[in-house]
N, C-alpha and C positions, 0 to 999 in steps of 0.2 A: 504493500500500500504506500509506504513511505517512497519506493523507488519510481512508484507512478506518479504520484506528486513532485518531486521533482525532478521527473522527468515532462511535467505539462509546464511547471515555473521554466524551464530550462525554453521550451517551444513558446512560451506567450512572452518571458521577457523582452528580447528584443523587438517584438509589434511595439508591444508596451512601450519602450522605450522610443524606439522611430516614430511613433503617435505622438508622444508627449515631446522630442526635437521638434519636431513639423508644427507643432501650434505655438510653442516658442515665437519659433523662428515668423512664422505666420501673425505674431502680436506686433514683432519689428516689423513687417514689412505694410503693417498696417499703420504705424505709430509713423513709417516712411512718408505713405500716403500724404497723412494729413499734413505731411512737411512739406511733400512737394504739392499739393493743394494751395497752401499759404504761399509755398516762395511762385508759383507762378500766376497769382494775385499780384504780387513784389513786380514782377515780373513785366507784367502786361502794365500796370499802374506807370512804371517807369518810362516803358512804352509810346505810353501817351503823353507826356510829357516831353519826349524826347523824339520825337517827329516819326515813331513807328522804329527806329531804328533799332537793330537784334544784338549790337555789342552794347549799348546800356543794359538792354533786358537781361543780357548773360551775365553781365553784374550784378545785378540784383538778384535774380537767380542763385549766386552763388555765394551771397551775402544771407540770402534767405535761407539756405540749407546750410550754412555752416554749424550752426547748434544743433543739426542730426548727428553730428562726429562725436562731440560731448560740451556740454557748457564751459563756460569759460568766463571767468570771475574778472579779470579786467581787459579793460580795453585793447592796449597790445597786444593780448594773447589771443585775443581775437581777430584783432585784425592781422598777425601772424597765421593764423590756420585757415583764414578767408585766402590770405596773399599764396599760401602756401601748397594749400591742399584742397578747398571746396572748387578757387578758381579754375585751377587746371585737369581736376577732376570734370565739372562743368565742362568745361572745352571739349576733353576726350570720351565724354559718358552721359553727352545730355542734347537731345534737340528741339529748336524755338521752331516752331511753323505759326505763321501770320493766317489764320484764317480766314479774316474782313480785315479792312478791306482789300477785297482785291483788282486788278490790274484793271479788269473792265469796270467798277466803280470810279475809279481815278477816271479812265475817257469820259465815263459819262458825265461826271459832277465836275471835275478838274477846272481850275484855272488858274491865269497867270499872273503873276507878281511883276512887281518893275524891272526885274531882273530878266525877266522872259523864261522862268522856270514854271513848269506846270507842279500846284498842289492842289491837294483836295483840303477843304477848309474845314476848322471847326466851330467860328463863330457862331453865333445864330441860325444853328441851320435850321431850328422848328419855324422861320421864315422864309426857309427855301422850298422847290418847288416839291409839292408830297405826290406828285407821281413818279413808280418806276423807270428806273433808266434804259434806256432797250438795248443795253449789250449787256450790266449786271442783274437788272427785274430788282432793284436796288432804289427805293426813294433818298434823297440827302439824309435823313436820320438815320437812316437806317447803314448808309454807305460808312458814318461817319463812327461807328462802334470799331472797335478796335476790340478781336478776338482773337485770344493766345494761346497754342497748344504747346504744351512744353512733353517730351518725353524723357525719363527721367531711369537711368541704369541704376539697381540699389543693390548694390552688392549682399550676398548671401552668406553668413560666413557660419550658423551656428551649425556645427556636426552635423553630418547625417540630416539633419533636419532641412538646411537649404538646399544637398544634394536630390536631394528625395522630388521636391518642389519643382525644383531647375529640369530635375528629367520630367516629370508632368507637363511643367511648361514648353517644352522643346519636344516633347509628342504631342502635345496641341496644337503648337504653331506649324504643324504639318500639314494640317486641313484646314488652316487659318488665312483664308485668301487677303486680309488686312495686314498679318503679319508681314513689312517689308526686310530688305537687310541689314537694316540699319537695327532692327528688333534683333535678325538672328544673331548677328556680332556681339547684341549683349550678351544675351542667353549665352554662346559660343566663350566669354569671357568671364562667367559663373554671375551675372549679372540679370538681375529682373526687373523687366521694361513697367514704366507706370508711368501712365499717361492721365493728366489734367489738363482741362480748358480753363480759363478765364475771360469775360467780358465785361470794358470798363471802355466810357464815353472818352473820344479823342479830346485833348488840350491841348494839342498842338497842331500845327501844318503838315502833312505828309506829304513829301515832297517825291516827286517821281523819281528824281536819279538816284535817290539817298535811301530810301524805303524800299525792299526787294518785296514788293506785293508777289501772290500767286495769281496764275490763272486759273479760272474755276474748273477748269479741267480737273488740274492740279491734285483738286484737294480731296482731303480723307472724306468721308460719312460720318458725318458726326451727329448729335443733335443739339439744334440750336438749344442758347441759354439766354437769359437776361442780364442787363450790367449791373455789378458788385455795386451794392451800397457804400459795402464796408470802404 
């Protein structure tokens, strides 16, 4: 009796165990989420300020996720692991895609400054005209949201528990027609892709040469959102 006993602890500990890695690991990558949730608010926020352009945003981005690594009690030491480690992680393990506006917004609402640069404007647009534009199906309000997809690699590190996840993830994105390679390079570098939007109103100019809009071709299937209060 005693040898059957443990002989069944000997066969369910390790589930037991890989069950209880896996939802670990699975609290981090959820506790991830809401990180990169917040920094690519950070994110798009910056965005708009800063005439649509992707090198503020990847700043902020990578100012926002720095307290995923661990907190940091003064300021230097913060701004050492931003300079250090969040930013050039960011660079190698994160992608900005601009959702709105895009390319065909710009022709249709765009105009010129004194300079003879085409932008799409953010003033007053609830005075501009509220029909559709016939190349984006785009009224000025609507042209003028600035929406941010940030994809976000979150490395995997707890035993057995992120390997387990990682192979899940990477027999999914088999029949994952959205999955592109930019996904499977993470996955490929023990990395689990986590994608957030953001939607926050322009406060600035977006300027045609400076802003790499998409064509609507382009872009992923997402579902529309409404712009951030916060």
């Amino acid at each position: 009796m005693t040898g059957g006993v443990m002989l069944e602890a000997l066969i369910a500990l390790p589930v037991v165990l890989a069950v209880g890695l896996m939802v670990v690991q699975w609290a981090f990558v959820h506790e991830a989420r809401a990180f990169v949730s917040h920094a690519t608010l950070m994110a798009a926020r910056a965005g708009a300020v800063e005439n649509a352009r992707t090198g503020p945003m990847r700043t902020a981005l990578a100012r926002a996720l720095t307290p995923l690594k661990a907190p940091e009690r003064r300021v230097t030491d913060f701004e050492r692991r931003f300079s250090l480690q969040s930013l050039p992680e960011v660079f190698a393990h994160s992608r900005i895609r601009i959702l709105n506006p895009t390319a065909e917004a710009l022709r249709d609402h765009g105009r010129r400054d004194a300079d003879g640069r085409i932008y799409l404007p953010f003033r007053d647009v609830h005075l501009g005209s509220t029909g559709p534009g016939p190349r984006s199906g785009l009224n000025l309000a609507d042209a003028t949201l600035l929406r941010v997809q940030v994809t976000y690699g979150y490395p995997l590190r707890v035993p057995y528990g992120g390997a387990l996840i990682l192979a899940a993830a990477r027999a999914a994105s088999r029949f994952d027609p959205d999955v592109d390679l930019f996904h499977r390079r993470l996955l490929a570098t023990g990395r689990l892709p986590i994608t957030t939007t953001a939607t926050v109103r322009l406060q600035s100019r977006v300027f045609e040469a400076e802003a790499n809009l998409p064509e609507q071709r382009q872009l992923p299937s997402v579902p529309r959102d409404r712009p951030s209060s916060r």
